[in-house]
LOMIDREN-973850 format. One record per residue (C-alpha): residue in one letter; z, x, y. Coordinates in steps of 0.05 Angstrom, whole numbers. Each point is the difference from the previous one (the first is absolute). Example, Ala and Ser with C-alpha at 12.3 -4.5 7.8 and 13.67 -1.06 7.14 Angstrom:
// residues 2
pt residu->A, z->156, x->246, y->-90 .
pt residu->S, z->-13, x->27, y->69 .
END
This chain:
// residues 219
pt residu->X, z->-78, x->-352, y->-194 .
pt residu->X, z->45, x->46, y->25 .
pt residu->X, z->79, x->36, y->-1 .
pt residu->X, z->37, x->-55, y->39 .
pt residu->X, z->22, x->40, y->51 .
pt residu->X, z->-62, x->8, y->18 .
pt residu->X, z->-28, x->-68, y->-10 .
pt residu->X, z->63, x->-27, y->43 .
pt residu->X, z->-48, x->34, y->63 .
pt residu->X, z->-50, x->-46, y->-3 .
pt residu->X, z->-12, x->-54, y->46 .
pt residu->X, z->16, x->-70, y->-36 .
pt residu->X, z->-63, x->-26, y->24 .
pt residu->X, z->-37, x->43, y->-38 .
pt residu->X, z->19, x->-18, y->-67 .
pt residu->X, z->5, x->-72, y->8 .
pt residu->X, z->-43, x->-29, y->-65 .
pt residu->X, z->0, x->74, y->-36 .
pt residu->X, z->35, x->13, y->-64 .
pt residu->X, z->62, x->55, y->13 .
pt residu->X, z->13, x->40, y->-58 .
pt residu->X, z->54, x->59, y->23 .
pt residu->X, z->18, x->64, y->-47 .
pt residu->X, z->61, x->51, y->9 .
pt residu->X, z->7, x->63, y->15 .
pt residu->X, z->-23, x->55, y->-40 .
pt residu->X, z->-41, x->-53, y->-50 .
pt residu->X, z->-68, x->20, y->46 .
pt residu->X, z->-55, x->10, y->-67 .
pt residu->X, z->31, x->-72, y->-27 .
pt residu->X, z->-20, x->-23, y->75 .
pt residu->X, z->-66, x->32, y->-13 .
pt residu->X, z->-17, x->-21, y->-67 .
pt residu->X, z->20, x->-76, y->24 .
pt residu->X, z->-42, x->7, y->55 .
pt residu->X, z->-63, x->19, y->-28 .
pt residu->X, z->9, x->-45, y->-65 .
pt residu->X, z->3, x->-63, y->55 .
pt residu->X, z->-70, x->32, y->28 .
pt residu->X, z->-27, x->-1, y->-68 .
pt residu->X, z->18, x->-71, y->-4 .
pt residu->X, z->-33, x->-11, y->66 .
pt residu->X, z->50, x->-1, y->52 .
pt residu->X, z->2, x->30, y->72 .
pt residu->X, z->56, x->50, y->-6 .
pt residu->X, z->32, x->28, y->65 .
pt residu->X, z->52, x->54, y->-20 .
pt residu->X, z->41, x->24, y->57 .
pt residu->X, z->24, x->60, y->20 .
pt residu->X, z->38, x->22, y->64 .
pt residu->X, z->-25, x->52, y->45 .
pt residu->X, z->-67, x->11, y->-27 .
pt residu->X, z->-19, x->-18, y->-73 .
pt residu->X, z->-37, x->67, y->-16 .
pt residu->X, z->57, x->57, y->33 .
pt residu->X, z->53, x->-9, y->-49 .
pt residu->X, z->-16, x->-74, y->-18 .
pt residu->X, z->-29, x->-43, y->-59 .
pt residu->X, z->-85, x->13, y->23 .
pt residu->X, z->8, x->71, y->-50 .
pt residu->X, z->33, x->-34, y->-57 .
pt residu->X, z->-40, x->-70, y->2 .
pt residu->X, z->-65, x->51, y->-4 .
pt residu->X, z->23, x->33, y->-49 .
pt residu->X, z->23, x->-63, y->-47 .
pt residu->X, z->-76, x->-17, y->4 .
pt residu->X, z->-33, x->58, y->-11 .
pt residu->X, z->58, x->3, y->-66 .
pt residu->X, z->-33, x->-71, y->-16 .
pt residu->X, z->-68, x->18, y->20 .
pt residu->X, z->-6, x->-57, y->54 .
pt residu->X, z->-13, x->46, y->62 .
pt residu->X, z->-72, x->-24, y->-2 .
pt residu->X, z->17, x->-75, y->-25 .
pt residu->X, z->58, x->-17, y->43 .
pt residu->X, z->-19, x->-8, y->74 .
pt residu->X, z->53, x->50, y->29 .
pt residu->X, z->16, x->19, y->77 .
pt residu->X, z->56, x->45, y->37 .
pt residu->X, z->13, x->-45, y->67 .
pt residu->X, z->26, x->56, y->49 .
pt residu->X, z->71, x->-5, y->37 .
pt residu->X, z->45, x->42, y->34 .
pt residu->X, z->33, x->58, y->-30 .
pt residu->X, z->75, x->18, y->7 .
pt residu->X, z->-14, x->65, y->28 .
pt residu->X, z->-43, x->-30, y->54 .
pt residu->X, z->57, x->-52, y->24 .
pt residu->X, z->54, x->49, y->2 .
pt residu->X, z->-38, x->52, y->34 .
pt residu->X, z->-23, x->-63, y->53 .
pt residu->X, z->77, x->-3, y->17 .
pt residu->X, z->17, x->66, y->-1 .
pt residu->X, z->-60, x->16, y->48 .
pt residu->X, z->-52, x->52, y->-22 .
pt residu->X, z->21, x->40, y->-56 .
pt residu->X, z->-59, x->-2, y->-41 .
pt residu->X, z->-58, x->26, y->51 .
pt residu->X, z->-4, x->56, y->-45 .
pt residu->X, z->-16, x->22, y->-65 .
pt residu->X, z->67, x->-25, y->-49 .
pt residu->X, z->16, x->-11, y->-70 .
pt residu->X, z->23, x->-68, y->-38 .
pt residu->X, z->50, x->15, y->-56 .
pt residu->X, z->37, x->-50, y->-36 .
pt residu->X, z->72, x->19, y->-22 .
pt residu->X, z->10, x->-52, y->-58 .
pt residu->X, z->1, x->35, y->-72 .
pt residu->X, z->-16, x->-61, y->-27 .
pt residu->X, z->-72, x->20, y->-23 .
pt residu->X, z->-2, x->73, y->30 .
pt residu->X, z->48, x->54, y->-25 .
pt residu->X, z->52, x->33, y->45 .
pt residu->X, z->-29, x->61, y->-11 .
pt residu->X, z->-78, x->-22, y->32 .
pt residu->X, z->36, x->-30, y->52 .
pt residu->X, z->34, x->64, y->18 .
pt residu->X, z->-61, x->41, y->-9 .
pt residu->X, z->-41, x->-43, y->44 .
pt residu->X, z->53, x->-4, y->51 .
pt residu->X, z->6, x->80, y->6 .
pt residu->X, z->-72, x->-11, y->14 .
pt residu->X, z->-4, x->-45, y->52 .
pt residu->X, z->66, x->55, y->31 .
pt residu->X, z->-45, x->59, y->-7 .
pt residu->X, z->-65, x->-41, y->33 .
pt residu->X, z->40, x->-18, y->63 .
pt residu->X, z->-15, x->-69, y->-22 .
pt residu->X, z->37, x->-61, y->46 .
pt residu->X, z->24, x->-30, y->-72 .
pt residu->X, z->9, x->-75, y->-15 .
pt residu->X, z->47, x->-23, y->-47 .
pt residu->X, z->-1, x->-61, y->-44 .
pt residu->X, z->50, x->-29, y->-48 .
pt residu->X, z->52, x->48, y->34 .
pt residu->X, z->68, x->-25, y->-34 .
pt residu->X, z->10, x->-54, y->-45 .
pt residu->X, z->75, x->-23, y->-31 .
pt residu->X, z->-17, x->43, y->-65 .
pt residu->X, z->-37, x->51, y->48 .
pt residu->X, z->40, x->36, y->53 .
pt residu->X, z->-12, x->68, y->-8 .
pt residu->X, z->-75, x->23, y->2 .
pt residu->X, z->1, x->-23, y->83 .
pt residu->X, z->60, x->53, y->21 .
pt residu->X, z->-50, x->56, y->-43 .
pt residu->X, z->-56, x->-23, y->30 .
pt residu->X, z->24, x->12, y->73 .
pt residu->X, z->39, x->70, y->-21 .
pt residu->X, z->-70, x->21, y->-22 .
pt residu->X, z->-36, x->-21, y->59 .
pt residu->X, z->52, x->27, y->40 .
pt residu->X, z->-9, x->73, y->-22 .
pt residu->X, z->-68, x->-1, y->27 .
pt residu->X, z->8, x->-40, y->72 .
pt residu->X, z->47, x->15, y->53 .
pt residu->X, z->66, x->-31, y->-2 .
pt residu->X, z->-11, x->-51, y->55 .
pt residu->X, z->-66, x->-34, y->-31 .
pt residu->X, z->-4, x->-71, y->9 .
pt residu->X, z->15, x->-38, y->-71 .
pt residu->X, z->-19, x->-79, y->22 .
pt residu->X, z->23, x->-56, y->-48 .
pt residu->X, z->-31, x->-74, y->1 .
pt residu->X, z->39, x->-49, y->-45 .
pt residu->X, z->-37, x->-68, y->0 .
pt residu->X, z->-54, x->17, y->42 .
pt residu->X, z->-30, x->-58, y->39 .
pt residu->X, z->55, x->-56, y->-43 .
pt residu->X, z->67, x->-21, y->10 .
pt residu->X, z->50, x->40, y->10 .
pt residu->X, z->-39, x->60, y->22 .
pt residu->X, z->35, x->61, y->19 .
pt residu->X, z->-33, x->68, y->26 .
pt residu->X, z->39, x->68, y->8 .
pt residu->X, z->-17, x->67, y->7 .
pt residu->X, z->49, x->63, y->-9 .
pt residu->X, z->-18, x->85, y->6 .
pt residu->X, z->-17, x->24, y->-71 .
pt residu->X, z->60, x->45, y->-4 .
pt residu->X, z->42, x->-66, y->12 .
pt residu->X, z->-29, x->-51, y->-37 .
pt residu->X, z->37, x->-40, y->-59 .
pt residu->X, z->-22, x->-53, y->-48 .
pt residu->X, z->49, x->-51, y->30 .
pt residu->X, z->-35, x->-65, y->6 .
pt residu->X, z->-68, x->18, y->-37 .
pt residu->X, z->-20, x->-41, y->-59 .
pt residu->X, z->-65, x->-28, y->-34 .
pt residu->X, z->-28, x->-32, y->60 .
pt residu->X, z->15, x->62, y->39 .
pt residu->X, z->-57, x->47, y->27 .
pt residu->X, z->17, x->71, y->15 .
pt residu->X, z->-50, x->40, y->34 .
pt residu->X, z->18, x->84, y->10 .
pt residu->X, z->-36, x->25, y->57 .
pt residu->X, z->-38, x->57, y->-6 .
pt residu->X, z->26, x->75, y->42 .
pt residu->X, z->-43, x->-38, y->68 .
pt residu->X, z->27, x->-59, y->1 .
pt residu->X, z->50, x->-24, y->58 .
pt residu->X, z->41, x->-46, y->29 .
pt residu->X, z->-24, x->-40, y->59 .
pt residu->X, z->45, x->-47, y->22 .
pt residu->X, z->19, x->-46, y->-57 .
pt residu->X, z->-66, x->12, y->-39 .
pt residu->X, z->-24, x->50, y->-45 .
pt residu->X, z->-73, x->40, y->17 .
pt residu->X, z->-33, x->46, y->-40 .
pt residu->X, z->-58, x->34, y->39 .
pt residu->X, z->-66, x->6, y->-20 .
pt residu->X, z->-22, x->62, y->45 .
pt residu->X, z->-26, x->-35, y->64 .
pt residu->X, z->40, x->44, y->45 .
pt residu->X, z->25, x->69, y->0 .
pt residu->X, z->75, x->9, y->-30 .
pt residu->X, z->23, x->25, y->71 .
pt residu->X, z->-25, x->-67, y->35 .
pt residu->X, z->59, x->-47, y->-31 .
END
C-alpha cells in the first residue's frame, strides 16, 4: 500500500502474488486507516514510504492511527529502516553533514509558515549546516528564496548551498552554487537542499563540513 509514485520504485519481483492497493497524494490518514483495518482483518500490510518511513514518512501517522484505535498492543507493528533523503544527497554532494545540522521541512502543509520561520532563524543563529525538505512545490514557490535570504544573513556570502534532485533514481542531477548566488531554478519536491554551516567549503566538486580534526590553518 502505498502513493504510486512511490510504489512505481519497487522491483516487480517483489510484488508478484501481493495485492496492490495505491492512494494519492495528500489522502495519507485514508492510507492509514485502510491499512490498519486490512491488519485487523488479518492481512500482512507493507505500506511504503520513500526515503525512510519514520523521517517525514507514513511510520508516525500509521502509529498514531493505532494508538487512535487502541491496537498498538494488538496489531503486530514494525518500522523497517531505509535510507533517508538527507543521507543520499549529502552521499553525492560529499561530506556535508559530519557535523552537527538541522532537518527542517519547508511544506506548510501541516506546519504553519510562521514555525517554519521561527525554527529556521534557529537553525541561522546555531550555525547549523540546514537541510531542507519539501523546498518548492507548484502552489509553493516562495518559502525556499526566504529560507536562503535568512540563512544568508548569518553565513558568509560564498557558503556552499548543494541541491540533490532524485537522489540515487533517474534522472538525477546534483549542483551546488555560493549562498549569495543561489536561486530556486530547478528545485522541486524531490529536491534536497542542504545550507552549509559558516565552516563548510568547497573541495573540488564536493561539499565538506569539518568536524574539528585539524586546526583551521591546516586546510
Amino acid at each position: 500500500m502505498g502513493y504510486g509514485t512511490y510504489l512505481a520504485l519497487i522491483p516487480p519481483e517483489l510484488l508478484a502474488g501481493k495485492q496492490l492497493v495505491e492512494t494519492p497524494m495528500r489522502h495519507e490518514r485514508q492510507r492509514a486507516e485502510a491499512a490498519v483495518n486490512l491488519a485487523v482483518q488479518g492481512q500482512a500490510v507493507a505500506v511504503v514510504s520513500s526515503g525512510d518511513a519514520g523521517i517525514y514518512g507514513m511510520a508516525g501517522l500509521l502509529l498514531e492511527t493505532l494508538e487512535r484505535r487502541g491496537l498498538t498492543e494488538t496489531i503486530p507493528w514494525e518500522v523497517i529502516p531505509g535510507i533517508p533523503a538527507l543521507a543520499a544527497a549529502a552521499a553525492r554532494l560529499g561530506a556535508p553533514l559530519t557535523h552537527d545540522f538541522a532537518v527542517i521541512s519547508l511544506s506548510d502543509l501541516l506546519t504553519p509558515a510562521d514555525t517554519i520561520r521561527r525554527r529556521l532563524q534557529a537553525a541561522a543563529e546555531g550555525d547549523f549546516v540546514t537541510v531542507l525538505y519539501n523546498p518548492c512545490s507548484t502552489r509553493r514557490t516562495t518559502l525556499l528564496p526566504e529560507a536562503l535570504a535568512l540563512l544568508a544573513a548569518h553565513r558568509p556570502s560564498d557558503t556552499p548551498v548543494g541541491f540533490v534532485r532524485n537522489a540515487f533514481r533517474d534522472q538525477e542531477t546534483i549542483w551546488i552554487q555560493p549562498l549569495a548566488q543561489a536561486t530556486t531554478e530547478g528545485v522541486d519536491m524531490r529536491t534536497i537542499v542542504i545550507v552549509g554551516s559558516s565552516t563548510t567549503r568547497r573541495i573540488g566538486r564536493a561539499m565538506f563540513t569539518p568536524r574539528g580534526y585539524y586546526p583551521p590553518d591546516n586546510v
